[in-house]
Backbone as a ProteinNet text record, in pm:
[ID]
protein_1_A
[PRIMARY]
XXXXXXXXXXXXXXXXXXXXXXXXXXXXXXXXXXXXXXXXXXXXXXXXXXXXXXXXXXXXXXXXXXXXXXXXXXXXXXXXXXXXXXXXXXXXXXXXXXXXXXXXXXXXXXXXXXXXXXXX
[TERTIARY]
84.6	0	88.9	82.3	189.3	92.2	-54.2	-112.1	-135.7	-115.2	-150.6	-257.6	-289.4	-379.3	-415.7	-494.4	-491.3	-594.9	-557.9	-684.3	-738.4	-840.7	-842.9	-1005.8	-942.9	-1074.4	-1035.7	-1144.6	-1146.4	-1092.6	-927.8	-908.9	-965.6	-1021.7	-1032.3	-958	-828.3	-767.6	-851.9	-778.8	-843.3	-732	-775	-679	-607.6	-499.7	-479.9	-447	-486.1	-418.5	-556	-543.4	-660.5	-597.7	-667.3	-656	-709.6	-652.5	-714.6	-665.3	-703.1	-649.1	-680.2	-595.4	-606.5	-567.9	-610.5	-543.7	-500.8	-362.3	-321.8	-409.4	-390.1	-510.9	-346.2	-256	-131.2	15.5	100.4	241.6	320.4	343.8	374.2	445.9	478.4	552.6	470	439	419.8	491.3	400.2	442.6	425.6	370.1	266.8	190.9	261.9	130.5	84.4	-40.9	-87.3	-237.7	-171.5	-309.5	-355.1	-475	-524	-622.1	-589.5	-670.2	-812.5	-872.9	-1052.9	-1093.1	-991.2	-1057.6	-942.7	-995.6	-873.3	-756.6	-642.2	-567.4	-594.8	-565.3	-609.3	-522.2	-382.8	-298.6	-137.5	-61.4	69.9	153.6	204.6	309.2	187.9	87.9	-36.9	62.7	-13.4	107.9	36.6	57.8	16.1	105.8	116.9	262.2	203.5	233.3	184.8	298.9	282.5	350.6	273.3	351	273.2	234.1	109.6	72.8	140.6	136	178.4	344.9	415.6	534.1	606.1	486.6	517.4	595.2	693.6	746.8	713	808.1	761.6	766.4	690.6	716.2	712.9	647.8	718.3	568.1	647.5	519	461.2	335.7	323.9	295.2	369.7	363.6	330.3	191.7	120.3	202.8	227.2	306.1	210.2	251.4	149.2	99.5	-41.5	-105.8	-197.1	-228	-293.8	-425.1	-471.7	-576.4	-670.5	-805.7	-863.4	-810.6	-745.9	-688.7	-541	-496.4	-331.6	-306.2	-193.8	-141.6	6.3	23.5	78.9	224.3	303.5	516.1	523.4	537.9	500.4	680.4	696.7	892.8	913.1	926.5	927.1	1044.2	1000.8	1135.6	1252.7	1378.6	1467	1517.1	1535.1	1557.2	1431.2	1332.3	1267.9	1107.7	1151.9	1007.9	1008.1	1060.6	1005.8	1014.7	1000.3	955.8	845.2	859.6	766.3	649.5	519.1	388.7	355.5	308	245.6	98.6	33.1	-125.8	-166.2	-240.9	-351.1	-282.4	-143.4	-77.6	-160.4	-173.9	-204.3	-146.9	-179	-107.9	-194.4	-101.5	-192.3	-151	-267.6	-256.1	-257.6	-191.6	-196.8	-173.9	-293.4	-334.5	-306.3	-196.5	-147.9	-198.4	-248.6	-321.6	-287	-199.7	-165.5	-287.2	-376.6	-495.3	-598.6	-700.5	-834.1	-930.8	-907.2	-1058.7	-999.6	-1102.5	-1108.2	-1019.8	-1002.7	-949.3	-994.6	-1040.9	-1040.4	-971	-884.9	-769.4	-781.3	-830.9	-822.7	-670.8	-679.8	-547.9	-591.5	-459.2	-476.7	-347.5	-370.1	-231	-236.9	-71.7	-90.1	10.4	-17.6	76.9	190.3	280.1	347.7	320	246.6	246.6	356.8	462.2	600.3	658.2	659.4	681.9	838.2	853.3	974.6	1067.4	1194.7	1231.7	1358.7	1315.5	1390.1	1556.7
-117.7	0	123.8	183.6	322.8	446.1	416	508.7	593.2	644.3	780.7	823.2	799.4	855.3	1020.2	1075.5	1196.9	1254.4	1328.2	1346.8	1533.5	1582.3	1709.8	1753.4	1846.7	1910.5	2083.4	2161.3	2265.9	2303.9	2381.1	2436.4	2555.7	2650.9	2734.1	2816.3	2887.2	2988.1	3083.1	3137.2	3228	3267.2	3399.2	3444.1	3344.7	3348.2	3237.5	3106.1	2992.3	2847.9	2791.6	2719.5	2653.9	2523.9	2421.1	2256.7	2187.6	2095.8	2006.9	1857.9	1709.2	1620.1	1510.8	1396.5	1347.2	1217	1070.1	968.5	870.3	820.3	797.6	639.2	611.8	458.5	339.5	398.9	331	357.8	265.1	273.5	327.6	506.3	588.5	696.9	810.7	910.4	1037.3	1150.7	1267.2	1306.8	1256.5	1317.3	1455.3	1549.4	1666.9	1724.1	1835	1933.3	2042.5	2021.5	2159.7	2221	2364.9	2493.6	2526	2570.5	2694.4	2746.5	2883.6	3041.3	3031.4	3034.1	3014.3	3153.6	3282.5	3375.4	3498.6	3595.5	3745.3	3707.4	3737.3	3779.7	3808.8	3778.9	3782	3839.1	3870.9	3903.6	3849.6	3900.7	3798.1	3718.6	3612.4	3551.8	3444.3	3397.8	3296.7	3171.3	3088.2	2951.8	2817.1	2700.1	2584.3	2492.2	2449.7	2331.7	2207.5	2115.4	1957.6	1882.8	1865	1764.7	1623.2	1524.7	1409.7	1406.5	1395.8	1459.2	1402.9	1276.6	1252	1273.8	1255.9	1282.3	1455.3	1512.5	1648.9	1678.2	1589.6	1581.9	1627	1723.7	1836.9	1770.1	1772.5	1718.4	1862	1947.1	2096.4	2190	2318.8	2427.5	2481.1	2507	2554.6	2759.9	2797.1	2946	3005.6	3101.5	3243.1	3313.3	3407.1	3487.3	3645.3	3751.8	3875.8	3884.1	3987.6	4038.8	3968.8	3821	3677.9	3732.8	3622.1	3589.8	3460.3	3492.9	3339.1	3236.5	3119.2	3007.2	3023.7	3117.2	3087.6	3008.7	2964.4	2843.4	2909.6	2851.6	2826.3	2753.7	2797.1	2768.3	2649.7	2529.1	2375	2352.2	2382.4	2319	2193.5	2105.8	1977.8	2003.5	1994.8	2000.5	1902.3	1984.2	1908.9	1786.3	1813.2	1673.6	1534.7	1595.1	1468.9	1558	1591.1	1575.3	1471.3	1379	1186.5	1135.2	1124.2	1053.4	977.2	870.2	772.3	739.7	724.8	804.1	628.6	510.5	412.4	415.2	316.5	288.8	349.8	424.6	485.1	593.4	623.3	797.7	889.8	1043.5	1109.5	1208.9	1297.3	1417.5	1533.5	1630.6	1716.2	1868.5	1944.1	2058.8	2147.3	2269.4	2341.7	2543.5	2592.1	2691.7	2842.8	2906.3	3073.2	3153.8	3312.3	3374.6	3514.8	3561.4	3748.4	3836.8	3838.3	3910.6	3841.1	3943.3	3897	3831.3	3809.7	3788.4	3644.9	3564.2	3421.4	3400.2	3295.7	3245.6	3112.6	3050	2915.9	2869.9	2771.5	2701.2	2569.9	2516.9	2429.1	2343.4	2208.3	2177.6	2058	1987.7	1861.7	1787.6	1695.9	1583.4	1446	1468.1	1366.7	1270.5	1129.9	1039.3	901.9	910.7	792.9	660.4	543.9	429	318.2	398.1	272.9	319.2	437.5	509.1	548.8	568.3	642.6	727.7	744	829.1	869.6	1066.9	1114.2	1127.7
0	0	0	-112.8	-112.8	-139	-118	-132.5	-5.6	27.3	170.8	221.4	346.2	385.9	417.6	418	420.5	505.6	626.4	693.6	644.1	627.3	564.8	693.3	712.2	797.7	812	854.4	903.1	1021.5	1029.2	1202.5	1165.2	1280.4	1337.1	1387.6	1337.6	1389	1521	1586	1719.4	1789.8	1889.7	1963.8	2053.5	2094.7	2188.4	2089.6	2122.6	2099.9	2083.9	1965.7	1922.3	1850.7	1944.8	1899.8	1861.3	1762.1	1698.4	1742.4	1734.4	1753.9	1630.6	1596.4	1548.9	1529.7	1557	1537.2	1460	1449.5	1328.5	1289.2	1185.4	1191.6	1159	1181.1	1109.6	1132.5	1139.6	1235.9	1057.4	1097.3	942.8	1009.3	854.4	916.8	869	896.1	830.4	728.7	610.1	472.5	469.8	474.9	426	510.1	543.1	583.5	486.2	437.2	320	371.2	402.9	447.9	325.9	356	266.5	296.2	331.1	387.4	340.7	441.8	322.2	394.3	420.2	453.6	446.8	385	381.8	481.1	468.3	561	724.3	803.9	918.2	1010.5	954.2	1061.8	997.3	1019.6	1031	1109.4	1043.2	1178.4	1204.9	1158.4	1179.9	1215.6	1283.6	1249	1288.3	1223.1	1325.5	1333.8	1451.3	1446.8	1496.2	1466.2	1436.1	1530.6	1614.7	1756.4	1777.7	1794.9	1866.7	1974.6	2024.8	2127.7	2258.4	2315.4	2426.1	2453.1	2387.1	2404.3	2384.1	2298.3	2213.9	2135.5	2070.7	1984.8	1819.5	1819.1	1752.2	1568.9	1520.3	1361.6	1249.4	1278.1	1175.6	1255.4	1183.5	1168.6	1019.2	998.9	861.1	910	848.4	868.4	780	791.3	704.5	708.9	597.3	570.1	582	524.4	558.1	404.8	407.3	293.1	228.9	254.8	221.3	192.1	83	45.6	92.5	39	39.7	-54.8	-47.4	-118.8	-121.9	-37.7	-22.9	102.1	57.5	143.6	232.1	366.8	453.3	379.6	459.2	387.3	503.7	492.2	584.1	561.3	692.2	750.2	837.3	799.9	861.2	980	1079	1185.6	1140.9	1182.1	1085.8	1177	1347.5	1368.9	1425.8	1457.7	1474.9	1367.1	1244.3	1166	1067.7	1096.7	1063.5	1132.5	1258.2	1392.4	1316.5	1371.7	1337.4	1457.4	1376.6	1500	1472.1	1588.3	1566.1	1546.6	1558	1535.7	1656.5	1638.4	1767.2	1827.2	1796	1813.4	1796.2	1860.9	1805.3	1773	1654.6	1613.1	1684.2	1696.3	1774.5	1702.8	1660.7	1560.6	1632.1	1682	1682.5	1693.5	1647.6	1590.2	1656.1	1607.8	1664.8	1577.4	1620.6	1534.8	1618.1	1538.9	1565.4	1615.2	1510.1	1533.6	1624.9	1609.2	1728.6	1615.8	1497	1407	1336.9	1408.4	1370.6	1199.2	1184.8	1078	1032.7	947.5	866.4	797.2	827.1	756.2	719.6	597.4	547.5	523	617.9	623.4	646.6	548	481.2	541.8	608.9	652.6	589.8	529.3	462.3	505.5	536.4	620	537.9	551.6	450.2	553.8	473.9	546	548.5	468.3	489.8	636.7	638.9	772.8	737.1	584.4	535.9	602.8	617.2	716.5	603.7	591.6	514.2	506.8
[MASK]
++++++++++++++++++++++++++++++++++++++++++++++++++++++++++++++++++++++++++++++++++++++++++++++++++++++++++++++++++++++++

């Protein structure tokens, strides 16, 4: 199976720290993290960083840049020493969401997981 799973949902940007959770269905690595703004610009310096949750082990951040539109995407940096940590069956990833400004945000963001559990 070299096809990837991909989990895709709506975060919620907000003042403060906003979380998402997610569990893996499979012993893999984080291929891919891909945003995209489903709302004007909101602020700069936006960010969400993707950690395994119980241990916190950091796997990257995807960072908004300034001036954004609806359908621009987030610059996704795989942490360079543990962003292929390998997450087992029933891990969870844990998303989350920094936001400069006070006015909500919608970020369409798509994780995408390698099931060989590839390590770059």
């Amino acid at each position: 199976m070299d096809q990837d799973t991909r989990f895709q949902f709506i975060h919620t940007l907000t003042s403060g720290a906003s979380v998402s959770y997610l569990t893996v269905p499979y012993r893999c690595t984080l291929r891919d993290v891909i945003t995209t703004l489903q709302v004007t610009d909101p602020g700069d310096a936006d960010t969400l960083t993707v950690t395994e949750n119980s241990a916190g082990t950091a796997l990257g951040v995807a960072t908004f840049g300034s001036g954004l539109s609806s359908g621009d995407s987030a610059t996704w940096v795989a942490n360079t020493t543990t962003g292929d940590h390998v997450l087992e069956a029933g891990e969870v990833i844990k998303v989350t969401g920094s936001i400069a400004a006070n006015q909500p945000a919608d970020v369409l963001v798509n994780i995408e997981l390698d099931p060989y559990a590839r390590k770059a």
